[in-house]
PLY file of the C-alpha trace (Angstrom):
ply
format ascii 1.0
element vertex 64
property float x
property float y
property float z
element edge 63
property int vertex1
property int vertex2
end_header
68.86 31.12 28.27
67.63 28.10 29.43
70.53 25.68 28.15
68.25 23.91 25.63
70.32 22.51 22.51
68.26 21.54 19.70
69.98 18.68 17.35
68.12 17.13 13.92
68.08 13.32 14.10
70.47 11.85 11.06
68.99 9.94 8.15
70.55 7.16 9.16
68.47 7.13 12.66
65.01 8.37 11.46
65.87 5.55 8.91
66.21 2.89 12.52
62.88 4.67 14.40
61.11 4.11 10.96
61.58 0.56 10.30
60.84 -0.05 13.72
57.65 1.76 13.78
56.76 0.03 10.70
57.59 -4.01 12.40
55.24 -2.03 15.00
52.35 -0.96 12.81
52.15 -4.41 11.15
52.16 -6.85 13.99
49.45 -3.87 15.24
47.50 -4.19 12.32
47.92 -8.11 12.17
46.11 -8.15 15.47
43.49 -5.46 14.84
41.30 -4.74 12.40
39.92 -0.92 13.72
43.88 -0.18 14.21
44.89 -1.50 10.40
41.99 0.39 9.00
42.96 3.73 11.09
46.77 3.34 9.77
45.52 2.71 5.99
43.31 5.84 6.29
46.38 7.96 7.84
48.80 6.36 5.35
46.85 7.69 2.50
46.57 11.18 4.01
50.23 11.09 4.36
51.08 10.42 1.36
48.76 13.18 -0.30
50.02 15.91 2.06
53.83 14.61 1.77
54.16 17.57 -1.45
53.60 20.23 0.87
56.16 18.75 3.57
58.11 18.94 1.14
57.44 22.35 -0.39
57.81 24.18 3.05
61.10 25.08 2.96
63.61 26.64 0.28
65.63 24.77 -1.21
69.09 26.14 -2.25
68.47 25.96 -5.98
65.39 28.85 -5.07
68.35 31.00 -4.56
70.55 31.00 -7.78
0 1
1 2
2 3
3 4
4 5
5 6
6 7
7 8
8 9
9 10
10 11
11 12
12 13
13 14
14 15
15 16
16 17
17 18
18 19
19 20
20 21
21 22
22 23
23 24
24 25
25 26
26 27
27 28
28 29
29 30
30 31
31 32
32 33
33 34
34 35
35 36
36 37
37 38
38 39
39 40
40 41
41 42
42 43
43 44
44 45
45 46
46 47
47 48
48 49
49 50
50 51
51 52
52 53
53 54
54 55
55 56
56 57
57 58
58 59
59 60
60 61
61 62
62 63
């Protein structure tokens, strides 16, 4: 209706944004402390919710 496409960003570039946030978050973090303790305390939440990212959709195998 409104001539939106939607298009999912290859591995291969979410691989390129990553490693460039990451050069970001540690010069960042180099440079201040409140900023590296805010990024260690989201990094840890992260990786405890990454299970249920990666539980919320089916994946083929559910439907054998």
């Amino acid at each position: 209706k409104h001539g939106v496409i939607t298009r999912r960003w290859t591995d291969d570039q979410i691989a390129v944004f990553e490693r460039a946030w990451n050069e970001v978050v540690a010069e960042d973090s180099a440079n201040d402390p409140l900023f590296a303790e805010i990024t260690a305390s989201y990094n840890t939440w992260r990786k405890a919710y990454s299970k249920w990212g990666a539980a919320q959709a089916l994946k083929p195998t559910y439907l054998d």
